[in-house]
MIROVEX-349021 format. One record per residue (C-alpha): x, y, z. Coordinates in steps of 0.25 Angstrom, whole numbers, padded with zeros to 4 digits, always signed. Example, Ala and Ser with C-alpha at 12.3 -4.5 7.8 and 13.67 -1.06 7.14 Angstrom:
<atoms>
+0049-0018+0031 +0055-0004+0029 
</atoms>
This chain:
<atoms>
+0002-0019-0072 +0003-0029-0061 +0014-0021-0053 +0014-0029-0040 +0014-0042-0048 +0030-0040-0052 +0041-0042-0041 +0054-0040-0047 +0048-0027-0058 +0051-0018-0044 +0054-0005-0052 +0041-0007-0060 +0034-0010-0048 +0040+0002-0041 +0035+0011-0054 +0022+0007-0055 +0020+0009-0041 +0026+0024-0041 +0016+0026-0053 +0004+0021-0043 +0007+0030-0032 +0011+0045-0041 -0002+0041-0046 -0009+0041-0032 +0000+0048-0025 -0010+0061-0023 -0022+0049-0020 -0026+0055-0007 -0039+0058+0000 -0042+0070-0011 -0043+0060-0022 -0054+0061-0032 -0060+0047-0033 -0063+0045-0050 -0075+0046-0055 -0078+0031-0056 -0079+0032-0041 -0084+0044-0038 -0097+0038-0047 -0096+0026-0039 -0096+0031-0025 -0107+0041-0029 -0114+0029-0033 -0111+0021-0022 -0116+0034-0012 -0129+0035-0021 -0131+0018-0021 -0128+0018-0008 -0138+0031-0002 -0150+0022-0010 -0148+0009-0002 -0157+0013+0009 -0169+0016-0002 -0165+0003-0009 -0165-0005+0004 -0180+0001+0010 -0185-0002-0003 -0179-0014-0004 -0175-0014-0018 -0164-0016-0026 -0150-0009-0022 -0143-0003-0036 -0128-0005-0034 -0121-0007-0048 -0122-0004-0063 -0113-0007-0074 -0113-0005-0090 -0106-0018-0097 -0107-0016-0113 -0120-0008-0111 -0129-0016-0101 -0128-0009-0087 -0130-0020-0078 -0137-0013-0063 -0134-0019-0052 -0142-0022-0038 -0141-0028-0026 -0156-0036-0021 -0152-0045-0009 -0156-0038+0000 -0170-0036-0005 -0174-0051+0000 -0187-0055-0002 -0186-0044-0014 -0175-0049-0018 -0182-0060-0027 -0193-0048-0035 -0181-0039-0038 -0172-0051-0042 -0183-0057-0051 -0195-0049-0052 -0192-0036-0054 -0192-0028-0068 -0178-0019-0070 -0179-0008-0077 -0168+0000-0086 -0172+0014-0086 -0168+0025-0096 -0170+0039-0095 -0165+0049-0106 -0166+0061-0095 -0158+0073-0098 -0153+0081-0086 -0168+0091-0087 -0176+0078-0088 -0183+0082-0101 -0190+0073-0109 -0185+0062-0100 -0190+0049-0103 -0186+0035-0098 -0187+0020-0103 -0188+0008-0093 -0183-0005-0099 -0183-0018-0092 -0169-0024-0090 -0162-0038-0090 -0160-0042-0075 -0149-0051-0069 -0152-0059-0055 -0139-0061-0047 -0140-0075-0042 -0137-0074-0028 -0130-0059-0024 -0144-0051-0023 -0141-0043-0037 -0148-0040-0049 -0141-0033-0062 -0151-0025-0071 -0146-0025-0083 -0151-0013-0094 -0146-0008-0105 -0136+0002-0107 -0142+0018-0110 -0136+0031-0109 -0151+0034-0102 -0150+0020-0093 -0152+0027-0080 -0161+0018-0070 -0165+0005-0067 -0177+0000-0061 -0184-0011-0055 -0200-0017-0054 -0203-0027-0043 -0216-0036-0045 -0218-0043-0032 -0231-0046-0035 -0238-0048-0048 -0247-0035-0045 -0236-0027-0038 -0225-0020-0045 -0214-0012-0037 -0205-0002-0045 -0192+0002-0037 -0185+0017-0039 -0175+0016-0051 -0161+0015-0048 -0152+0025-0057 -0140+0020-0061 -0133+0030-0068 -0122+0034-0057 -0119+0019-0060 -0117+0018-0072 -0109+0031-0071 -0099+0024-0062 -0099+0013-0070 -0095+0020-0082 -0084+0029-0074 -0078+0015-0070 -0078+0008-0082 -0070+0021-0089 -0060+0020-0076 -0058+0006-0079 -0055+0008-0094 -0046+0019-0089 -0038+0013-0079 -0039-0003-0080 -0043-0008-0095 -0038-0022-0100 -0041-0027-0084 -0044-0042-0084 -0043-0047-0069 -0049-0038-0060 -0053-0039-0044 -0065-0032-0038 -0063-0032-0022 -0072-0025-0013 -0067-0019+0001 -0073-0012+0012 -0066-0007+0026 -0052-0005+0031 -0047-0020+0031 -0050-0022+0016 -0043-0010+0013 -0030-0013+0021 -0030-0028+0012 -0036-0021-0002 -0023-0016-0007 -0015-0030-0003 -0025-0038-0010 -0025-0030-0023 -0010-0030-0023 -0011-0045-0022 -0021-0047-0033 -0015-0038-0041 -0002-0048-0042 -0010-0058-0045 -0016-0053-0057 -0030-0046-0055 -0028-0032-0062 -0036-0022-0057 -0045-0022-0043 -0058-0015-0041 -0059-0012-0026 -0074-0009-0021 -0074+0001-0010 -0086-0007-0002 -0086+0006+0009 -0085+0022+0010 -0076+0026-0002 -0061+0028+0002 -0047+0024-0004 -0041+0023+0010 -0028+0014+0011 -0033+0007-0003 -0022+0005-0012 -0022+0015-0026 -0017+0004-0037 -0021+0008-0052 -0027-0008-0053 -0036-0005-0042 -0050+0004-0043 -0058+0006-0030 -0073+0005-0030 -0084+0015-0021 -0093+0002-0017 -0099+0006-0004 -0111-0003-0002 -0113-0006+0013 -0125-0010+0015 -0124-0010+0029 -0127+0005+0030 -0140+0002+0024 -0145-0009+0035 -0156+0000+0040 -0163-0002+0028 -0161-0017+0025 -0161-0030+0032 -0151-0036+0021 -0138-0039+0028 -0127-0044+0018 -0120-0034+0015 -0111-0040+0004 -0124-0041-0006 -0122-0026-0006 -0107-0026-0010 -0099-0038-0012 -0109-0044-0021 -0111-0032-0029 -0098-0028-0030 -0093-0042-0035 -0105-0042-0045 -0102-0026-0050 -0086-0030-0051 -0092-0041-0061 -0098-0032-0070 -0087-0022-0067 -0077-0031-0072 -0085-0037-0084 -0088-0023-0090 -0072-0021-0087 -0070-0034-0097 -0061-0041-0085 -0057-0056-0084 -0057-0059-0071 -0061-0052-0058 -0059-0054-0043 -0070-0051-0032 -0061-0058-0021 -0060-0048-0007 -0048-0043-0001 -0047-0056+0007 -0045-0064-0004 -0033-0066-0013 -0032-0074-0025 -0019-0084-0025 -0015-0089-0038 -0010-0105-0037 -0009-0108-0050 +0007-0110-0054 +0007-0106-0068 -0001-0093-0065 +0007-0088-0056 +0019-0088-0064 +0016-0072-0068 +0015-0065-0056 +0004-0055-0056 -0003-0064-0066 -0008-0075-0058 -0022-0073-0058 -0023-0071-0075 -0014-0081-0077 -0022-0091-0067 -0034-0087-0077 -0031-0088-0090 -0020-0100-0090 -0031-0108-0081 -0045-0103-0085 -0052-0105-0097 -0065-0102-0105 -0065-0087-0096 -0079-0086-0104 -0087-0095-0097 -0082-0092-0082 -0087-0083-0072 -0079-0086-0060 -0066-0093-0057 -0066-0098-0042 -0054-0097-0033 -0055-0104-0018 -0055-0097-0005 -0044-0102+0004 -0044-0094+0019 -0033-0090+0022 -0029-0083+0036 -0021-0082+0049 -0017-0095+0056 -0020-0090+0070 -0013-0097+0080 +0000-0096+0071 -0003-0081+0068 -0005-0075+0081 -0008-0063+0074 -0022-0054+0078 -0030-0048+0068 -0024-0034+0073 -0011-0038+0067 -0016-0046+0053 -0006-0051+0043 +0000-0041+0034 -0006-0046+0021 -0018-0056+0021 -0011-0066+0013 -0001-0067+0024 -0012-0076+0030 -0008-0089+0026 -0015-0099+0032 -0024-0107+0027 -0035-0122+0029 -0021-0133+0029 -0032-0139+0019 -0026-0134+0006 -0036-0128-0001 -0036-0134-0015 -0042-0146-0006 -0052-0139-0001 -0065-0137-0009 -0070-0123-0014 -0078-0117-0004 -0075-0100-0004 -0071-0095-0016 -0070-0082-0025 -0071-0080-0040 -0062-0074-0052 -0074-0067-0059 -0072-0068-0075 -0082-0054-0075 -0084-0057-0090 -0094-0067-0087 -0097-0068-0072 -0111-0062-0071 -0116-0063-0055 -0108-0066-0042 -0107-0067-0030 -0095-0066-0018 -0091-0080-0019 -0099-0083-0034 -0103-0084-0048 -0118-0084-0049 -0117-0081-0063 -0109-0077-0076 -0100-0090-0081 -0093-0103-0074 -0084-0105-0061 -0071-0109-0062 -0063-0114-0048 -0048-0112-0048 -0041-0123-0043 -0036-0119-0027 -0023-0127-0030 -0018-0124-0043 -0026-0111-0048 -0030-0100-0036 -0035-0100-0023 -0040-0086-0016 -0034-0083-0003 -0045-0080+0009 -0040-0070+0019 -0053-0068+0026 -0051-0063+0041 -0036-0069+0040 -0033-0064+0052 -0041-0070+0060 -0039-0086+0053 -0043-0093+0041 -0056-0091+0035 -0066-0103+0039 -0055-0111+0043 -0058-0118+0058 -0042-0119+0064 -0049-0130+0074 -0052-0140+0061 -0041-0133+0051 -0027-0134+0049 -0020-0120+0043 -0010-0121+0033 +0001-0109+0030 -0001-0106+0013 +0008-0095+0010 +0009-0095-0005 +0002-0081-0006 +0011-0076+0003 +0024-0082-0003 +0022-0077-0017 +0015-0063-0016 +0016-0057-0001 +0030-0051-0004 +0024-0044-0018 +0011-0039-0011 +0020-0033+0000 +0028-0026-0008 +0017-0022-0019 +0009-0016-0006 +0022-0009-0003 +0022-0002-0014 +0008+0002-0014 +0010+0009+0000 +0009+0022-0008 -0004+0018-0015 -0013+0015-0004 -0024+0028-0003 -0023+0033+0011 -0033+0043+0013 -0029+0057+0017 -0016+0054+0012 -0011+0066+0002 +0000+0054-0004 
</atoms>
């Protein structure tokens, strides 16, 4: 149910939310986590303890492995492998391994067979693709750099991966089925936590129906809001704390690009529609007149009255319009922000339905999109653009505080847009008002 999508249904409203917080009213530190993330941080710990071996060897870094109707689909990261990269990529033989060992290895035997390989285009990936076993267990892989020397790197075991995956999709079933317009957002350290729950709240309203919030740092809860449309995600990959061991620098090949290419196939077993991988800076804004006729729809209506042939696309484009503080009219500093980010309402004076598409975002369709990238669609059906003026547009509030994003004030005028505020600020206010209750504080005991 879309509870902060109805204004004038207060009692309902005030129901739902008492049922929200009797449900979390013990979550304190002493929770036990479920056991879809207790798999997945052990996983993360165990993924994480191996970089180090992975980057002296310089060698591919497992990260992901997912089973969609019986193909498991392994994931890893090569970028940083550089003049590597290319033998991996395209000269290397993976190998599906199968063991039937039983818990006293006797009679173990295995069998190797070759597996079907896919080559991200440009986010350093590569996707092993094998056949689902009860005895798949490892993967492997053999490098020929030359034509009379073969390398054969350590197999990865990706069993703990497949468990989590399994533990997931059963909470999914449990707790989400019939899901169709999903977001998969990432956050990492206390600013994003202090705008997550504003910007769920947001999307919620419009339409997305369940958010999958990745956890890109030491695992904790802490002031994250506890809604039943939103699951939290152990993803702490920081590469970072491995830079002893490599000369790689770009740290979002080792998250953001993995995690929008896991929430793909995530969200294409889970037999979603349509998916979000936008940041907590960035809102969608719904133009179109007809769509937002049914409040807390806007987003599906916008689809499916507006787009057609849903089987041939990958990706629908929405355009990125900065918005930020208009400094010498806000005096503000960045010790004393704006409540909400979209109470930044300044923007280029150029309206932006003038102004060509040059930073975007996508609505991923999952059932088709097949390799991506943070601002692309390399692979996996056609691109659609919204129209900025009569469709949607996707608010940027990057480092509002200080201005607007990539807009010179000495060659631009500003111009006040405050639809966003003017026909959602008051319900965001009110729905984070009543969510006081449901924001996790640790060492809290209510």
């Amino acid at each position: 149910d879309n509870n902060d999508n109805d204004n004038n249904d207060n009692d309902n409203n005030d129901n739902d939310n008492k049922k929200s917080s009797a449900a979390i009213e013990n979550y304190s530190n002493d929770r036990k986590d479920s056991q879809a993330t207790i798999c997945r941080k052990q996983v993360n710990y165990e993924i994480d303890k191996s970089y180090k071996t992975w980057l002296d060897q310089n060698v591919p870094i497992l990260h992901y492995a997912i089973n969609i109707d019986g193909i498991v689909k392994i994931f890893f990261i090569t970028m940083h492998l550089e003049e590597q990269q290319n033998f991996y990529e395209n000269h290397a033989t993976w190998y599906c391994i199968e063991s039937n060992a039983n818990n006293n290895n006797d009679n173990a035997t295995t069998e190797n067979v070759i597996a079907d390989v896919y080559r991200a285009k440009k986010g350093g990936m590569v996707i092993v693709k094998c056949k689902y076993t009860p005895h798949l267990s490892m993967v492997q892989s053999s490098v020929s750099p030359t034509s009379n020397h073969t390398t054969e790197i350590e197999p990865y075991d990706i069993r703990k991966l497949l468990e989590c995956d399994e533990l997931e999709y059963t909470a999914f079933q449990n707790e989400s089925p019939g899901t169709k317009y999903g977001s998969c957002v990432m956050i990492q350290g206390e600013y994003s936590r202090s705008k997550i729950h504003e910007w769920i709240v947001y999307h919620h309203m419009i339409g997305i129906e369940h958010f999958w919030v990745f956890i890109n740092e030491p695992w904790s809860l802490n002031k994250l809001p506890i809604l039943p449309y939103v699951t939290y995600i152990p993803f702490d990959y920081d590469i970072r704390r491995h830079y002893s061991h490599t000369k790689y620098r770009h740290g979002y090949i080792f998250s953001q690009i993995p995690m929008q290419m896991q929430s793909i196939y995530m969200m294409k077993k889970y037999k979603l529609h349509w998916i979000t991988t936008i940041d907590i800076d960035e809102y969608i804004f719904v133009t179109n007149e007809d769509a937002i006729k049914s409040p807390g729809f806007e987003l599906q209506n916008l689809i499916e009255n507006n787009i057609t042939n849903h089987e041939e696309i990958g990706g629908l484009l929405m355009n990125s319009i900065p918005f930020g503080r208009n400094v010498p009219k806000e005096p503000e500093d960045d010790e004393h922000p704006h409540p909400l980010l979209i109470d930044y309402i300044w923007r280029d004076g150029e309206d932006p339905w003038l102004k060509p598409f040059r930073h975007f975002k996508f609505i991923y369709n999952p059932r088709n999109a097949i390799d991506v990238g943070v601002h692309y669609l390399y692979n996996g059906g056609k691109e659609v653009r919204f129209d900025v003026k009569d469709q949607v547009r996707m608010h940027h509030y990057k480092d509002a505080q200080e201005g607007v994003y990539l807009i010179d004030r000495r060659y631009h005028l500003l111009k006040n847009d405050t639809l966003i505020v003017d026909r959602y600020r008051e319900r965001v206010v009110s729905a984070l008002d009543k969510n006081k209750k449901i924001v996790y504080n640790e060492g809290s005991k209510n």
